[in-house]
C-alpha positions in Angstrom: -27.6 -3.2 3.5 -26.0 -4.3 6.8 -23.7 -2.1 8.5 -20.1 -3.2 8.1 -19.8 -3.2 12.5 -22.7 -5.8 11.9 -20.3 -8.1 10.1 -17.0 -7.7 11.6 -15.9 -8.0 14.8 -12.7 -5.2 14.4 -9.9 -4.4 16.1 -9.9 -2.1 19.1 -8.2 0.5 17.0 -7.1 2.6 20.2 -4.8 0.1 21.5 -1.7 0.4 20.3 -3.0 0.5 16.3 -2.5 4.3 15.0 -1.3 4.7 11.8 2.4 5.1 12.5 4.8 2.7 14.0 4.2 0.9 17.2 6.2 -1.1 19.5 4.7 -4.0 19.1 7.3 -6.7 17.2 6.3 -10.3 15.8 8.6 -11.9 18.0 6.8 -10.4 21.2 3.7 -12.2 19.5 5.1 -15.6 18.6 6.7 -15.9 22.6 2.9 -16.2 23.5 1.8 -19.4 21.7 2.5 -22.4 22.6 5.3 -24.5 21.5 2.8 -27.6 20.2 1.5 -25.2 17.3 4.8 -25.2 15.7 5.4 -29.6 16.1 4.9 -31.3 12.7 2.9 -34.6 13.4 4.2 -36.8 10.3 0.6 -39.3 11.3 -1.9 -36.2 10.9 -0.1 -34.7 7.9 -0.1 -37.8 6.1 -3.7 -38.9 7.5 -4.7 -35.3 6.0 -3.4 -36.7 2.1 -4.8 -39.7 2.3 -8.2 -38.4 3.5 -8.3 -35.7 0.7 -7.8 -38.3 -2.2 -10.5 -40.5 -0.7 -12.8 -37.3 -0.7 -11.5 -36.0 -4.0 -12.2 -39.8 -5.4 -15.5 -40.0 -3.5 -16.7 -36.8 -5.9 -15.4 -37.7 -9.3 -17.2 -41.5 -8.4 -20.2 -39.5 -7.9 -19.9 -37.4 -11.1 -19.6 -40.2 -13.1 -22.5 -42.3 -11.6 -25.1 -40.0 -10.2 -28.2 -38.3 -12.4 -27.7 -35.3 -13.7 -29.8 -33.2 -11.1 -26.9 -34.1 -8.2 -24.2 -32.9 -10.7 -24.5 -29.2 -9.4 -23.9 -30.5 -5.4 -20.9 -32.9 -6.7 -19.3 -30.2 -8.4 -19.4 -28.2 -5.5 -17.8 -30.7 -3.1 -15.3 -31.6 -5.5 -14.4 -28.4 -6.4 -13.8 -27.5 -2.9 -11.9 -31.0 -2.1 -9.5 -30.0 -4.5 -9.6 -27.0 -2.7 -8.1 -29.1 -0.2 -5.1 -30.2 -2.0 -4.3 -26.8 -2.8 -4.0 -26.3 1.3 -1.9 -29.1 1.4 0.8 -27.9 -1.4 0.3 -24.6 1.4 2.0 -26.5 3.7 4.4 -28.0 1.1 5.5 -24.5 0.3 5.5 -23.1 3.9 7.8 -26.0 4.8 5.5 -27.2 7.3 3.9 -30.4 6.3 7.6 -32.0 6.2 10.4 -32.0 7.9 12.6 -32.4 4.3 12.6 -30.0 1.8 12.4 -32.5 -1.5 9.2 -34.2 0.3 7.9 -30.5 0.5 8.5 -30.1 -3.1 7.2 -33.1 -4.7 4.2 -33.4 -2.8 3.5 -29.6 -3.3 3.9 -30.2 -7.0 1.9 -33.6 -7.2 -1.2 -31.9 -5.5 -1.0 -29.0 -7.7 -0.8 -31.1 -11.0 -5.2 -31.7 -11.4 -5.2 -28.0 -11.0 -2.6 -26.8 -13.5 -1.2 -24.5 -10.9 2.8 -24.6 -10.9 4.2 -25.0 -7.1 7.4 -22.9 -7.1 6.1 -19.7 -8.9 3.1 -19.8 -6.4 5.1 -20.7 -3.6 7.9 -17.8 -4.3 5.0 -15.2 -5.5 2.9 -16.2 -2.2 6.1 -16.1 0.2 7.0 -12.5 -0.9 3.0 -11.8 0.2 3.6 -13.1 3.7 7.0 -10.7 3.9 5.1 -7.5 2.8 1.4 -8.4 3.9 -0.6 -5.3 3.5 2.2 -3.6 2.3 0.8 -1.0 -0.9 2.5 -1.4 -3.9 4.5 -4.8 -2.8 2.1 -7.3 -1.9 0.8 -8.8 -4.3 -2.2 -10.1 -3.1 -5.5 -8.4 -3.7 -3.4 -4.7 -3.4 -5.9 -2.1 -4.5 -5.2 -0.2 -7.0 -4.3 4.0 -6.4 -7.1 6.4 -8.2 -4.4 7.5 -10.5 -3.2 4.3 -12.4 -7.3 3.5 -12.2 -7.5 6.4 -14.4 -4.6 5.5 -17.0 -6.5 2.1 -17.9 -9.1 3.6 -20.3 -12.6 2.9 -19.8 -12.6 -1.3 -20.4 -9.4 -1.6 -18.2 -11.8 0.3 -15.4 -14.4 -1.9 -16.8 -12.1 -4.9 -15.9 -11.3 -3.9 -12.7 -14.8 -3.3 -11.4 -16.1 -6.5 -12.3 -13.2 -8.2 -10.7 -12.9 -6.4 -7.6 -17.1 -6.4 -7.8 -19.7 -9.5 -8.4 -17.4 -11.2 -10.2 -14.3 -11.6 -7.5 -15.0 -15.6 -8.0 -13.0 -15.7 -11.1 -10.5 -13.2 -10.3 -7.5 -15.8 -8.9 -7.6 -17.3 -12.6 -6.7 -14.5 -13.9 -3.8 -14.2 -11.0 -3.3 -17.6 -11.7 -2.8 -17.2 -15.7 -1.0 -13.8 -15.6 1.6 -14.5 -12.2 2.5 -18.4 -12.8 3.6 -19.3 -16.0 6.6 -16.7 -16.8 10.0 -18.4 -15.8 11.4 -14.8 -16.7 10.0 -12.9 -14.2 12.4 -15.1 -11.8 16.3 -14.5 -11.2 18.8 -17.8 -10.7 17.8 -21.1 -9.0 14.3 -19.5 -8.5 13.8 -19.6 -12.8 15.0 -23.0 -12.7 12.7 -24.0 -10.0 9.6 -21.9 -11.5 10.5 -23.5 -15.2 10.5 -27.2 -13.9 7.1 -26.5 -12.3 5.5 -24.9 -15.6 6.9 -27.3 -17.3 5.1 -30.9 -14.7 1.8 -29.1 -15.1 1.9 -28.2 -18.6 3.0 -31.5 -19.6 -0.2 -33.5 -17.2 -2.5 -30.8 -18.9 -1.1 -31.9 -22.5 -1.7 -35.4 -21.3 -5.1 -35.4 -19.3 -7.1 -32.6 -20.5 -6.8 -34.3 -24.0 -7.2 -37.8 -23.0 -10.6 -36.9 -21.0 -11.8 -35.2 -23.9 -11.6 -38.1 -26.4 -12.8 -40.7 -23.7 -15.6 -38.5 -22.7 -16.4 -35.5 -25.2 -16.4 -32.1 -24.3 -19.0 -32.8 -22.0 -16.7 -34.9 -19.8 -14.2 -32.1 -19.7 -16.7 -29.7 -18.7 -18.1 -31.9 -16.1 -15.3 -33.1 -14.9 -12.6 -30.5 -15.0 -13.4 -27.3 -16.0 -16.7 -27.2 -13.5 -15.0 -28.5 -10.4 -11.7 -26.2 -11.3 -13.6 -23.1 -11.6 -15.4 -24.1 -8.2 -12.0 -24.3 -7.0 -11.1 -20.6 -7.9 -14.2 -19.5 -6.7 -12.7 -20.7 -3.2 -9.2 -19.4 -3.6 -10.9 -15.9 -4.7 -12.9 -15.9 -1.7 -10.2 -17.1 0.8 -7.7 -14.4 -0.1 -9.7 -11.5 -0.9 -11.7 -12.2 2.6 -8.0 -12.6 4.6 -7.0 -9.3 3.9 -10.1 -7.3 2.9 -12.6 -5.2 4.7 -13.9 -1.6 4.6 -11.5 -0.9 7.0 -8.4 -3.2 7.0 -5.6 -0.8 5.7 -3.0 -0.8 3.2 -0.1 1.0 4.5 2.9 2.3 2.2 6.0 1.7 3.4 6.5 4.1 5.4 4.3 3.5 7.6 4.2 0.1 6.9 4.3 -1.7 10.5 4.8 -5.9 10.4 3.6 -6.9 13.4 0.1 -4.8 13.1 0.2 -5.7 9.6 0.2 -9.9 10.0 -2.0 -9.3 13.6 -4.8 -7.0 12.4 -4.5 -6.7 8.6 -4.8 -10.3 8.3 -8.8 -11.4 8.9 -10.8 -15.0 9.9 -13.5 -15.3 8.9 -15.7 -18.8 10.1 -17.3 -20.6 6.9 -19.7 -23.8 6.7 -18.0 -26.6 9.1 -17.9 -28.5 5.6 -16.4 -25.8 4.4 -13.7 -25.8 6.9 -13.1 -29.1 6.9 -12.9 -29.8 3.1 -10.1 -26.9 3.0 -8.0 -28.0 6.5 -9.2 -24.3 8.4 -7.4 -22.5 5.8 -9.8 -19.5 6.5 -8.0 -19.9 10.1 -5.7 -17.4 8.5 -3.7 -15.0 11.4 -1.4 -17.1 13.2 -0.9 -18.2 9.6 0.4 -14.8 9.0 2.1 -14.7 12.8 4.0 -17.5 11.6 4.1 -20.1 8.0 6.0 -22.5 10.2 2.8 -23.7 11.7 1.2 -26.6 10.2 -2.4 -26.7 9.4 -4.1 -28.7 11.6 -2.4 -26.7 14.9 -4.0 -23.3 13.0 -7.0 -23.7 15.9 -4.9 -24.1 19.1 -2.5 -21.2 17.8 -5.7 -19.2 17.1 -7.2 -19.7 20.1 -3.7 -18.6 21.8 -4.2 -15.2 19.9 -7.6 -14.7 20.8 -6.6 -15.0 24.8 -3.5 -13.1 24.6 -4.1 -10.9 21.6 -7.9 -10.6 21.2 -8.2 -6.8 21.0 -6.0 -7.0 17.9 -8.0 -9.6 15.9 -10.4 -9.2 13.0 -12.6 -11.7 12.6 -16.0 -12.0 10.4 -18.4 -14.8 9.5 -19.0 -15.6 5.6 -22.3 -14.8 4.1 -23.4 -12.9 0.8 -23.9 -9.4 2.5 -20.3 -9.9 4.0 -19.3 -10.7 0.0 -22.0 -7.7 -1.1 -19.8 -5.0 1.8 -16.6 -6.1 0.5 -16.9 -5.9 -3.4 -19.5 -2.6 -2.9 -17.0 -1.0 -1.1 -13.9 -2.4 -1.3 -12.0 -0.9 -4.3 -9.7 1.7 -4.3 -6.6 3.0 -2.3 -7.5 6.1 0.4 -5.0 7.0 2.4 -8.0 8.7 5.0 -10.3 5.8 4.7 -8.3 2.7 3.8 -10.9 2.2 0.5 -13.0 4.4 -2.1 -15.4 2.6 -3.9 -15.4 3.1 -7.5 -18.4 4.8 -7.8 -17.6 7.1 -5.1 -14.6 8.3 -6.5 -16.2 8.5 -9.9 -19.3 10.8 -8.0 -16.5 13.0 -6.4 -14.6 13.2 -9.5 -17.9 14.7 -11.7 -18.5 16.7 -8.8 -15.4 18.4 -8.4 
């Protein structure tokens, strides 16, 4: 197997990066990029929508047209157009793709609708990840889990959690996405409201679509085109997040320790994919002035990163995707150590037999 060093280009750990709390603020960090990163061009957002529907059309054209040996490469590029849309609705719920908050909202919602993901629950569950990145027991996003509660699941919860933090990671944000989204109760005041009017828009487009593409097309059609092109979809949000904030030595720190500027700057990883890749998605995998700052739009995620790299470049993680970087991270990747940042589950279940 390749070393992890061989995959990641770390952090200089011995500047300014111990364990407890620096000096370093985000503030000192946003003062160093430049004021264009944060200026929301109405003409490239827009150009950005229009583009993704004309790709997103492009593939469900070519699903319905092309032989059936081209299926497997048009589910991919659709999959990871919608992909696209999600990024979009990012935007939306950052309150960077417009300058008013209702044109935030509906767009956000409307690009979320083919994928049955309500916008306000995501966008309030996702913004309480940006305030507590890294953060153990807070963040809810890709948090490993400690050795003890591992042990209180029972042996098919441990099962569970192995195959989602392991080969299968690809499916892992449905079950986020099933378990997180859908309860309006788990939200206090305007937030339930806003949460209960999402479920509601997608539930009702699902109860409308999914049934009217299964009686035009048979449940073929809904395979082929929804379920196949969805799950491709998750197989990209899995990867994005658990690769933003995972590696064999990116930290989870408890509270306190917890430092937010070291946290957003060096817990936070990029990692370069396909130029397709990057493209379908709008550079979401440009992810840590992302984290520096939600207030900056998409398409300005390259000049801010570049800004970090010049100013900040000791600080920054940054990896390139392939299967053996996927094969280090869901190997190795799996439970909180206070020491080591992660335990693997089969080396704490060799150290537990042997102790």
């Amino acid at each position: 197997m390749t070393s992890s060093s061989a995959l990641f280009q770390a952090p200089d750990r011995s500047i300014d990066l111990p364990v407890e709390r620096t000096n370093l603020r985000l503030k000192d960090i946003l003062k160093t990029l430049p004021r264009e990163c944060f200026q929301k061009d109405t003409r490239k957002a827009w150009s950005t929508v229009v583009l993704n529907i004309l790709l997103v059309g492009l593939g469900y054209v070519g699903l319905a047209l092309a032989p059936w040996f081209l299926l497997p490469f048009l589910w991919i590029f659709t999959g990871t157009s919608l992909t696209g849309f999600f990024v979009i609705a990012h935007d939306c719920g950052h309150r960077s793709f417009a300058k008013r908050r209702w044109v935030n909202d509906l767009l956000g919602q409307t690009m979320l609708l083919p994928l049955i993901y309500p916008f306000h629950s995501w966008r309030i569950l996702h913004n309480c990840h940006h305030a507590h990145t890294n953060k153990m027991d807070v963040d809810n996003a890709w948090q490993p889990f400690r050795p003890e509660f591992y042990d209180s699941l029972g042996q098919l919860g441990r099962w569970g959690y192995q195959m989602f933090r392991g080969r299968f990671w690809w499916i892992a944000s449905v079950l986020h996405w099933a378990v997180m989204h859908f309860d309006w109760n788990r939200f206090e005041g305007k937030q339930r409201s806003e949460v209960k009017q999402s479920v509601i828009a997608v539930s009702v487009f699902a109860a409308v679509v999914l049934p009217l593409l299964l009686v035009t097309t048979g449940p073929w059609g809904l395979v082929k085109f929804w379920l196949l092109p969805w799950m491709v979809y998750h197989f990209w949000m899995s990867t994005f997040t658990l690769v933003h904030h995972t590696a064999p030595d990116v930290p989870f720190q408890p509270a306190s320790t917890w430092d937010e500027a070291t946290a957003q700057l060096s817990g936070t990883v990029h990692c370069d994919y396909p130029l397709a890749v990057e493209f379908l998605c709008h550079h979401i995998n440009v992810h840590i002035p992302h984290h520096i700052s939600t207030a900056i739009p998409s398409y300005n995620l390259r000049l801010a990163h570049e800004s970090l790299k010049q100013n900040w470049g000791s600080y920054l993680y940054e990896c390139r995707f392939s299967w053996e970087l996927m094969r280090t991270i869901t190997d190795r990747c799996h439970l909180y150590n206070p020491d080591h940042c992660y335990d693997s589950c089969s080396e704490y279940s060799l150290r537990n037999r042997n102790s």
